[in-house]
C-alpha positions as CSV (number, residue, x, y, z in Angstrom):
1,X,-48.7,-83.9,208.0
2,X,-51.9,-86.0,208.6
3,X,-54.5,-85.7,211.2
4,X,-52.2,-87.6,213.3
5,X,-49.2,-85.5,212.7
6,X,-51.8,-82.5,214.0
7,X,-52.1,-84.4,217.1
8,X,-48.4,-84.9,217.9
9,X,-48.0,-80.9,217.0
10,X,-50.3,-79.9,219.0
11,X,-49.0,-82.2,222.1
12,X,-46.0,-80.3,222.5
13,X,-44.7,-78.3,225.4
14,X,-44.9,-74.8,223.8
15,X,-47.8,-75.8,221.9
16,X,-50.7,-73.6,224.6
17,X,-48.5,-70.9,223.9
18,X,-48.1,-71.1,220.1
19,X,-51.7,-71.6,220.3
20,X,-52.6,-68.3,222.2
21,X,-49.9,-66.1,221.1
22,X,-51.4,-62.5,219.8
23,X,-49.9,-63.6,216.3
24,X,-51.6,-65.4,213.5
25,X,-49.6,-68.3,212.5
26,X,-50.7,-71.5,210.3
27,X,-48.4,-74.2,209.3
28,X,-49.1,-74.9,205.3
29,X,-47.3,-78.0,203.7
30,X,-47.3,-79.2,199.9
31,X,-47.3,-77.0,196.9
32,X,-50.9,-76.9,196.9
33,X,-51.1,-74.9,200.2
34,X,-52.7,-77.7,202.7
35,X,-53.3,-75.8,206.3
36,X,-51.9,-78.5,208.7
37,X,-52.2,-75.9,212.0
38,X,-53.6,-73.2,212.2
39,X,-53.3,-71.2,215.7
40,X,-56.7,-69.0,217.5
41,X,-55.0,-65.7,216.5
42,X,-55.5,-67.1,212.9
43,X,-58.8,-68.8,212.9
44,X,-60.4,-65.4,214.5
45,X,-58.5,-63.2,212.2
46,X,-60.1,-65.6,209.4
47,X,-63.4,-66.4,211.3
48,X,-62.7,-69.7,211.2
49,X,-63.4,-72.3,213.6
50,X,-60.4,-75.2,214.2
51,X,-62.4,-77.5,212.3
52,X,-63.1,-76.7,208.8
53,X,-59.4,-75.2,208.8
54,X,-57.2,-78.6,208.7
55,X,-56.8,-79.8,205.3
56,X,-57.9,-77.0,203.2
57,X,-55.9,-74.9,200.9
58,X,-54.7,-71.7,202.7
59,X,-54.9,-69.9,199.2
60,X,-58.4,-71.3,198.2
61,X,-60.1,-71.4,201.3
62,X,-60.5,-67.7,202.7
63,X,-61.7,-64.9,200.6
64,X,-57.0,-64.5,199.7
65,X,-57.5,-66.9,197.6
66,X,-58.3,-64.5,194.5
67,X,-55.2,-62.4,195.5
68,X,-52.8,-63.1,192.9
69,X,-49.9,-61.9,194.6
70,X,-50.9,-63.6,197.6
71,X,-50.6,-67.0,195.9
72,X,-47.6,-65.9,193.6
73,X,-45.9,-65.2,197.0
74,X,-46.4,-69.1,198.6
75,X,-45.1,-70.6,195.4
76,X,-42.2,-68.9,195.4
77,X,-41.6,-69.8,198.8
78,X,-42.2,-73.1,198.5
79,X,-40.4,-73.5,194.9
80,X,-37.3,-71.5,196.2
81,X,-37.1,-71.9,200.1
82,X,-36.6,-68.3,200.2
83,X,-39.9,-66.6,202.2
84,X,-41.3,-63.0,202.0
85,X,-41.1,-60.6,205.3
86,X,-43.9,-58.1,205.5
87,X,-45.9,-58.4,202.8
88,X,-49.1,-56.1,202.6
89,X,-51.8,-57.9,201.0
90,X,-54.3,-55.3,199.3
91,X,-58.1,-56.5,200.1
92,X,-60.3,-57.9,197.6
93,X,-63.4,-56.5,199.1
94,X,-63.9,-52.5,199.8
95,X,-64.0,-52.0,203.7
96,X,-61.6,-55.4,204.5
97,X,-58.6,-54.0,206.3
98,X,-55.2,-54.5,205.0
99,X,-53.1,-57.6,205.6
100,X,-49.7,-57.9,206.1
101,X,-48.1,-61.2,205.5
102,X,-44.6,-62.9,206.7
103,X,-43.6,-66.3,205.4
104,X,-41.0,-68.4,206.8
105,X,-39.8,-71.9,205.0
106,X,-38.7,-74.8,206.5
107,X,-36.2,-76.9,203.9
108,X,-35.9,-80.6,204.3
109,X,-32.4,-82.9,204.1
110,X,-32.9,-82.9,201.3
111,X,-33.2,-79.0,200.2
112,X,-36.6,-79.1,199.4
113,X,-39.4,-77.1,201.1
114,X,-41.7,-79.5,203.0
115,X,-43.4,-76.7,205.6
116,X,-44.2,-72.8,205.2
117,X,-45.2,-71.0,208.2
118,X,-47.5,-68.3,207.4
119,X,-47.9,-65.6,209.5
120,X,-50.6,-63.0,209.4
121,X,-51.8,-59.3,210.9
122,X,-53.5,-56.2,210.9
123,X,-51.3,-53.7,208.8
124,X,-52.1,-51.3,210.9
125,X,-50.7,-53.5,214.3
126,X,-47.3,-54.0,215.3
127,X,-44.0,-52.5,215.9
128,X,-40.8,-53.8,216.6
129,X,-41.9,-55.6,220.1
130,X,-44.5,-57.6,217.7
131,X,-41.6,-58.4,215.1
132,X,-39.4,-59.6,217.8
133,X,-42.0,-61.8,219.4
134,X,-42.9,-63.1,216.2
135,X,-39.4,-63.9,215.5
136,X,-39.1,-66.1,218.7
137,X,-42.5,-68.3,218.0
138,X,-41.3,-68.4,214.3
139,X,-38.3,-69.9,215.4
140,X,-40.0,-71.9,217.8
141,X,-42.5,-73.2,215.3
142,X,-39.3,-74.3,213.0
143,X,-37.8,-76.0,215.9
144,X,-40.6,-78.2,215.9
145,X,-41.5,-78.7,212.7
146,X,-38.0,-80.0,212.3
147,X,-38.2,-82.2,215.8
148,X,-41.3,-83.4,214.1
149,X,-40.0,-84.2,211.0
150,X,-37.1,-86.2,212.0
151,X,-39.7,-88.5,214.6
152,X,-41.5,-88.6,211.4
153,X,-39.2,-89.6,209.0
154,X,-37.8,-92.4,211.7
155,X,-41.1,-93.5,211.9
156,X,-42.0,-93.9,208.0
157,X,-39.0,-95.6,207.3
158,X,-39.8,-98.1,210.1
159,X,-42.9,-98.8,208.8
160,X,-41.8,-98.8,205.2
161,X,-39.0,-101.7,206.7
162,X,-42.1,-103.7,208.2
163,X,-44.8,-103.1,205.3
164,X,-41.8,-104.4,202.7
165,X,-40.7,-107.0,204.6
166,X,-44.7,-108.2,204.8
167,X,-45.5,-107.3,201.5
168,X,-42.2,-109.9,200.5
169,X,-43.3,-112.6,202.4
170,X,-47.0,-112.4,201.1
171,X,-45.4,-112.0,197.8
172,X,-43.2,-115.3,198.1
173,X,-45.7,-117.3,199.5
174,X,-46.7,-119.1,196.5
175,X,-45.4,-119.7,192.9
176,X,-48.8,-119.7,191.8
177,X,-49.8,-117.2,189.4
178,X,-53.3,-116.8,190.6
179,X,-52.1,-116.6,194.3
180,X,-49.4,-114.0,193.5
181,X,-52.2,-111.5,191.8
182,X,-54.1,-111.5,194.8
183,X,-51.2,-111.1,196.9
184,X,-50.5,-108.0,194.7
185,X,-54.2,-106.7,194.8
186,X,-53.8,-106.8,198.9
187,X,-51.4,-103.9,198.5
188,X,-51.5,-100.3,199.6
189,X,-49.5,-97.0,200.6
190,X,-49.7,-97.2,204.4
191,X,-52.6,-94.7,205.1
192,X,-56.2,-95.4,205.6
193,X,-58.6,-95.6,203.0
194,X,-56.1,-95.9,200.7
195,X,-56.8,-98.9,197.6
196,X,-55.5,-100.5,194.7
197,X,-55.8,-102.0,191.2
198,X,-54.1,-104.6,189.2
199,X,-53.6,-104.6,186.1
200,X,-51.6,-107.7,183.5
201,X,-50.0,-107.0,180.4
202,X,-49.7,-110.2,178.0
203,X,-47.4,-110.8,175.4
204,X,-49.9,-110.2,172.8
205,X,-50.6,-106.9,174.3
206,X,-53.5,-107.9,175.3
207,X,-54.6,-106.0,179.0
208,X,-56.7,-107.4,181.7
209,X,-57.5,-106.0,185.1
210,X,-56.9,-109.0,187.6
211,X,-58.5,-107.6,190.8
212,X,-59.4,-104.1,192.8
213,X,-59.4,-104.3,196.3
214,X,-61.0,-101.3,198.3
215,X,-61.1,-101.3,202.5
216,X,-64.7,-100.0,202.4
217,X,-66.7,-103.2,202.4
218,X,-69.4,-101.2,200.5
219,X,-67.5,-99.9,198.1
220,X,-65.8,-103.5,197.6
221,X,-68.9,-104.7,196.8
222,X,-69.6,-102.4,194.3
223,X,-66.6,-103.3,192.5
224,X,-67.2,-106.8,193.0
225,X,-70.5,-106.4,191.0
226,X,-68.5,-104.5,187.7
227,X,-65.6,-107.5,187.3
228,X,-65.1,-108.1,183.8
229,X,-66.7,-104.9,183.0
230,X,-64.3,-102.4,184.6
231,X,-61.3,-103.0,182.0
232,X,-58.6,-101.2,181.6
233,X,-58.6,-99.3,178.3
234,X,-56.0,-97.3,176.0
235,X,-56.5,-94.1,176.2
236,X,-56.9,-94.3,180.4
237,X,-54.9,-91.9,182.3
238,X,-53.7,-94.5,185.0
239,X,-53.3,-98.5,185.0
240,X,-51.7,-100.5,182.5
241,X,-53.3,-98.2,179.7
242,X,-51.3,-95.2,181.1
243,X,-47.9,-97.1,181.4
244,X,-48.3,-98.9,178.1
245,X,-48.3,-94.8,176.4
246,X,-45.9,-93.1,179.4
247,X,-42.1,-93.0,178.9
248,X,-41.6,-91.9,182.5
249,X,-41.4,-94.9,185.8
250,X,-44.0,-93.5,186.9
251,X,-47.5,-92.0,186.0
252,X,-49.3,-89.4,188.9
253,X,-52.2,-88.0,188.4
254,X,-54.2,-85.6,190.6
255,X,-58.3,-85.3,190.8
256,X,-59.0,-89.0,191.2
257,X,-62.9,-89.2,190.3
258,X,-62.0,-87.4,187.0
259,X,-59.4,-89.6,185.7
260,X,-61.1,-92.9,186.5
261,X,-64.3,-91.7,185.0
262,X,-63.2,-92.2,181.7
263,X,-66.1,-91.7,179.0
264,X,-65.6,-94.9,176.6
265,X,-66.6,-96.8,180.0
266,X,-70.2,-98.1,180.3
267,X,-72.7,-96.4,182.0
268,X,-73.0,-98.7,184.6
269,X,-69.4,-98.9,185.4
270,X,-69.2,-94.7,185.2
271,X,-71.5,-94.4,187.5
272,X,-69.9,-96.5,190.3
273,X,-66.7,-95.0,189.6
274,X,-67.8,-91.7,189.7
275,X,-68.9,-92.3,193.1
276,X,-65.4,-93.1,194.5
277,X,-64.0,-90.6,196.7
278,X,-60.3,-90.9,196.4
279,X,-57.2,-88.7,196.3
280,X,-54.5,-88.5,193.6
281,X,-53.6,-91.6,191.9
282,X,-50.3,-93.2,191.1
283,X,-49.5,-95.7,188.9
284,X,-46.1,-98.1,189.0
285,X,-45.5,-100.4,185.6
286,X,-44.4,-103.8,186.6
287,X,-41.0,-103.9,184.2
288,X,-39.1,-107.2,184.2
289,X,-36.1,-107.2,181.9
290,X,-37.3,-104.3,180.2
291,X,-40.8,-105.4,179.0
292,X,-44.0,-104.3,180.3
293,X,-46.0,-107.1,182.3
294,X,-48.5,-105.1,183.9
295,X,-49.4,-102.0,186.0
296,X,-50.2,-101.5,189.9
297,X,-52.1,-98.2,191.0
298,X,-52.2,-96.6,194.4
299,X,-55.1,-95.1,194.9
300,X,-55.1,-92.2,197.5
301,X,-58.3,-92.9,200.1
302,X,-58.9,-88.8,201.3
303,X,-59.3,-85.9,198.9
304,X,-56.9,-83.5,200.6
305,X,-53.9,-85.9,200.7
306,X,-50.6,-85.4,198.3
307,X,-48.0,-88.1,197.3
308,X,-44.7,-87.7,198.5
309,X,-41.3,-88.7,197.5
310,X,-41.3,-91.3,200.1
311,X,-44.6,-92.1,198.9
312,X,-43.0,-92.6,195.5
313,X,-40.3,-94.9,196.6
314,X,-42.4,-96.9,198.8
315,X,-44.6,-97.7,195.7
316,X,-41.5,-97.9,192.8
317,X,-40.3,-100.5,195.5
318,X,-43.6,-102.4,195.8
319,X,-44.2,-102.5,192.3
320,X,-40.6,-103.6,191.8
321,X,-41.1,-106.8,193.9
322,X,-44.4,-107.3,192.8
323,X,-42.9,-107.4,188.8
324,X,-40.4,-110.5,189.8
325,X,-42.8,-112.1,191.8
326,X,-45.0,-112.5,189.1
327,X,-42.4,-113.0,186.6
328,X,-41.4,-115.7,188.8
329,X,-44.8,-117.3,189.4
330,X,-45.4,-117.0,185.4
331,X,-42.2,-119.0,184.4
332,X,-42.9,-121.3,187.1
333,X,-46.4,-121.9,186.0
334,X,-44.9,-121.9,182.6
335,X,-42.7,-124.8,183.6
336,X,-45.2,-126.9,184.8
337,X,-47.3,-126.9,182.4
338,X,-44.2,-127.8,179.5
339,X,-43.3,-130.7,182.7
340,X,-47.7,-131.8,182.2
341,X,-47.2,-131.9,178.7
342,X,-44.1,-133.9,178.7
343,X,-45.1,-136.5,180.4
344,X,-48.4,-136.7,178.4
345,X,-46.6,-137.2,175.7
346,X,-44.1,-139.5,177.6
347,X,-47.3,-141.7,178.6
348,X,-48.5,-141.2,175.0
349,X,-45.8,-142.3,173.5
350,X,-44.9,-145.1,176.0
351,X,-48.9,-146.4,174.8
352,X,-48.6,-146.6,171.3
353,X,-44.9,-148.1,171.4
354,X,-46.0,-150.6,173.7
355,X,-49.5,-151.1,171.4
356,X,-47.2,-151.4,168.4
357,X,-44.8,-154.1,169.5
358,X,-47.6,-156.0,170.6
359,X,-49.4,-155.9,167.3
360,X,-45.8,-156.5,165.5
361,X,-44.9,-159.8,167.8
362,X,-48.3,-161.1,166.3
363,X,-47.7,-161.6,162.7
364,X,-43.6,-162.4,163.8
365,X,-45.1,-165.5,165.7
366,X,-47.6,-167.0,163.0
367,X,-44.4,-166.6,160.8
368,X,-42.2,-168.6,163.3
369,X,-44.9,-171.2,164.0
370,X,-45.1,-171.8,159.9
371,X,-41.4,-172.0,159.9
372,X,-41.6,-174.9,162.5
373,X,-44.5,-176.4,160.7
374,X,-42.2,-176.5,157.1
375,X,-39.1,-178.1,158.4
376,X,-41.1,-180.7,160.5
377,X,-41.8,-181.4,156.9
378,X,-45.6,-182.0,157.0
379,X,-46.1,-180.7,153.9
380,X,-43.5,-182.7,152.5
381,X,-39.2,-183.3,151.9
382,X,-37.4,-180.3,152.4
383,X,-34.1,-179.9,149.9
384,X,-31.1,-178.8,151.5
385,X,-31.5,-175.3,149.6
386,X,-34.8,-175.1,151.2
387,X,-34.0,-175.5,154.7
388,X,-31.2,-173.1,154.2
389,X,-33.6,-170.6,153.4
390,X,-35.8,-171.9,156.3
391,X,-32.9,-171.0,158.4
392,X,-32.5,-167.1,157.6
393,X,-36.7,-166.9,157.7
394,X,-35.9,-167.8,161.4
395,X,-32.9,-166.2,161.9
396,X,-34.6,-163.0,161.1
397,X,-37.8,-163.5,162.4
398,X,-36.0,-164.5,165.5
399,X,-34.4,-160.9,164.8
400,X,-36.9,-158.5,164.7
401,X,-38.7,-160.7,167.7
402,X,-35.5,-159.5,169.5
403,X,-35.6,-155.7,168.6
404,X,-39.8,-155.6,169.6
405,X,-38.9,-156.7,173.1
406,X,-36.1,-154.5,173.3
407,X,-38.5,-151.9,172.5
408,X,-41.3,-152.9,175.1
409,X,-38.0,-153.3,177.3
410,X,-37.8,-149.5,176.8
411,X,-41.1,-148.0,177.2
412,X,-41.3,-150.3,180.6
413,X,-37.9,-148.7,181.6
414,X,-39.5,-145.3,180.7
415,X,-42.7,-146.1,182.8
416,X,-41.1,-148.1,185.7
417,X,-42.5,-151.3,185.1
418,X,-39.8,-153.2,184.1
419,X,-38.6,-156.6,186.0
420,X,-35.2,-157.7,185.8
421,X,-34.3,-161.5,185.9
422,X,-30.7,-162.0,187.2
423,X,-29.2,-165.5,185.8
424,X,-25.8,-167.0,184.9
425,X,-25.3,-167.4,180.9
426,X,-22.9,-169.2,178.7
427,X,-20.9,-166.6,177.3
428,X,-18.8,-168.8,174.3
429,X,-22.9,-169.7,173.2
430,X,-23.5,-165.6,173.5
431,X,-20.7,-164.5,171.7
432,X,-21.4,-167.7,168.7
433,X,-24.8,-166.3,168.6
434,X,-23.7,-163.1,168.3
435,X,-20.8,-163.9,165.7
C-alpha cells in the first residue's frame, strides 16, 4: 500500500470502528515489515502518533525490534502464510509489561503473502470476550484488505494497459536512433518521484550511458552538469555494468544511495550521487536476439517503497519494447547510412566514368580526323594496301567511339539525364553494318 492506498483504507465504512476498537491492530505489508495502518489502540500502546507510524518497519521501529523471536515470528508469517496466535513477547527493558502478539496473513491469488495483520496487548488483558471481538475486526480487517486488493489490482493493471500503450507509441514515433534513447530515458514505474537511466551496449563492448532523467528539476540539473562524467563502469551493481556480469533477467538491488555511490567514480560525480534519495533500484537488460544492447534502470523515488512482482513485469515489459525499438531504430539508421554511401559512390562512380569517356573520345577524334586527312591524300597517293589499312584504323576507331558513348549512355541512365531521340532507321544498312 502507498499513502494513497492508506487513504482509501481508511475511507471505509467500518473504518471509525477499526480505528477505535480496544485492540491494537496494524496492517504490515512486504517482507521487510512496512506499517501501512496502524489503529489508536496501537499508536497509544506504542506512543506513537499517526504520523511517524506509516511507512516504517514494524520490527525496527519500536523498541521489538531487538526481540528476536518477535521478528523470527513475522517472517515466518509472511514466508509461509501460516500466522502465530498468542504469542507472549518477553520485554527487552526491566519494568515494560509483557506483550502478547496474534498475527493473521492475508495470501494473494497467487499464494503469496502480500498483508499481515498484527495485533497487539497487555498479557495481562483479555479473556475470551477480547478473543472473540478480536476475531470479528480480524476478519473484518481481511475483508478489506482483500476488497482493497482486488480495486487495486484492477486498477494497476489499467494503468499498466494505458502507461504501455503510451510508452509504445512514444517508442514508435521515430526510427531515429537518437529520438528513440530519449524516448527510453522518459520512462518510469508509475509512482512519483520515481527516475531512470539509460544505458547502450555496443558491439565492441564498449558502454555508454545515453541519458538520466529525474522529475526533480533540481536534481535534473545536477545530473545535467555530470554528463559524460557519470559512466557506467564494470564492476557497478546496476546499469549495463550489472547486466553485462548477471545471468539472471533481472538485477534488484536494495539501499539505492549505496549502490550508485560506487568508489572508482570521481569525487565530483560521488558527491551528487550520494545526495540522491531514492529507493531500491532495478535494472532490465535490453536483449534482442540474445545479445546484450544495453541496460534500463528504474530507480525507486521514496526510501520506504519495495518492488513488486507487478512492478517487475511492468518493467521486463518496458524494457522488452524498449530493446526492439532500438534494435529497430539502429538497423534503420544502419540502412541509411549503407543507402548514403551507395549513392556516393553511385555519384562517384557515375563522375569519373563520365570524366573518362570524355578524356578517351579526345585522343579517338584526333585519330579519326588524321585518318580523314591520309585518305584525302594530302600527304600524298595512297596504295590500295594502304587504304585497306586506313579502313580498319576507322573501323575501330569508329569502334571504341561507339563503346565510350555507350558508356556515357549508362552513367546518364544511372543519373537520370539521359535524352532519348526516337527516329525511323534502315534496318538492311543496320544489320550490313552490323555483319
Amino acid at each position: 500500500m502507498t499513502g494513497m492506498d492508506v487513504a482509501k483504507f481508511d475511507s471505509d465504512s467500518f473504518a471509525w470502528a477499526v480505528e477505535h476498537v480496544e485492540e491494537a491492530f496494524a496492517v504490515i505489508r512486504g517482507d521487510r515489515h512496512t506499517i501501512v495502518y496502524a489503529n489508536a489502540s496501537f499508536r497509544r500502546l506504542l506512543n506513537h502518533d499517526a504520523a511517524p507510524v506509516i511507512g516504517r518497519h514494524l520490527d525496527e521501529a519500536f523498541a521489538l525490534g531487538g526481540n528476536v523471536a518477535f521478528t523470527a515470528m513475522l517472517n515466518r508469517a509472511h514466508r509461509t502464510g501460516v500466522g502465530d496466535r498468542q504469542v507472549m513477547l518477553k520485554p527487552l527493558v526491566e519494568g515494560s509489561p509483557t506483550l502478547c502478539c496474534t498475527v493473521w496473513s492475508d495470501v494473494d491469488r497467487n499464494h503469496d503473502t502480500e498483508h499481515l495483520v498484527v495485533e497487539l496487548r497487555h498479557a495481562t488483558s483479555g479473556g475470551r470476550a477480547s478473543s472473540a471481538h478480536s476475531e470479528m475486526t480480524e476478519r473484518l480487517l481481511l475483508s478489506a484488505l482483500h476488497d482493497q486488493d482486488m480495486a487495486r489490482d484492477a486498477e494497476l493493471s489499467r494503468r499498466r494497459a494505458a502507461l504501455l500503450s503510451a510508452e509504445s507509441r512514444r517508442l514508435s514515433e521515430s526510427l531515429d536512433e537518437s529520438a528513440t534513447l530519449v524516448a527510453m530515458s522518459l520512462m518510469s514505474l508509475p509512482y512519483p518521484g520515481d527516475w531512470c537511466i539509460v544505458d547502450t551496449l555496443d558491439a565492441g563492448h564498449a558502454m555508454r550511458r545515453q541519458a538520466t532523467i529525474h522529475p526533480d528539476p533540481k536534481m535534473q540539473a545536477a545530473l545535467d552538469d555530470l554528463e559524460g562524467a557519470w559512466t557506467p563502469l564494470a564492476d557497478d551493481r546496476y546499469g549495463v555494468g550489472a547486466a553485462l556480469w548477471s545471468d539472471d533477467s533481472r538485477v534488484l538491488t536494495e539501499a539505492a544511495p549505496a549502490v550508485l555511490d560506487n568508489a572508482s567514480h570521481p569525487p565530483a560525480v560521488r558527491q551528487v550521487v550520494s545526495g540522491l534519495v531514492t529507493g531500491p533500484l532495478l535494472t532490465m537488460p535490453l536483449i534482442v536476439d540474445r545479445r546484450l544492447i544495453g541496460a534500463v534502470t528504474f530507480v525507486a523515488g521514496q526510501p520506504t517503497r519495495s518492488l513488486s512482482k507487478d512492478d517487475n513485469a511492468l518493467a521486463e515489459d518496458l524494457a522488452s519494447r524498449s530493446a526492439l525499438a532500438l534494435d529497430r531504430a539502429r538497423i534503420y539508421g544502419e540502412a541509411v547510412a549503407l543507402r548514403v554511401s551507395a549513392e556516393s559512390a553511385s555519384v562517384a562512380k557515375s563522375a569519373f566514368l563520365g570524366m573518362m569517356s570524355h578524356e578517351l573520345r579526345t585522343p579517338l577524334n584526333a585519330i579519326g580526323g588524321y585518318v580523314e586527312l591520309l585518305n584525302m591524300e594530302i600527304h600524298g597517293p595512297l596504295t590500295a594496301a594502304q587504304r585497306v589499312d586506313l579502313d580498319r584504323i576507322r573501323t575501330n576507331q569508329r569502334y571504341l567511339t561507339g563503346l565510350i558513348s555507350d558508356l556515357l549512355n549508362l552513367t546518364k541512365v544511372g543519373s537520370g539525364t539521359l535524352i532519348y531521340r526516337i527516329a525511323d532507321f534502315n534496318v538492311h544498312e543496320l544489320l550490313a553494318e552490323s555483319v
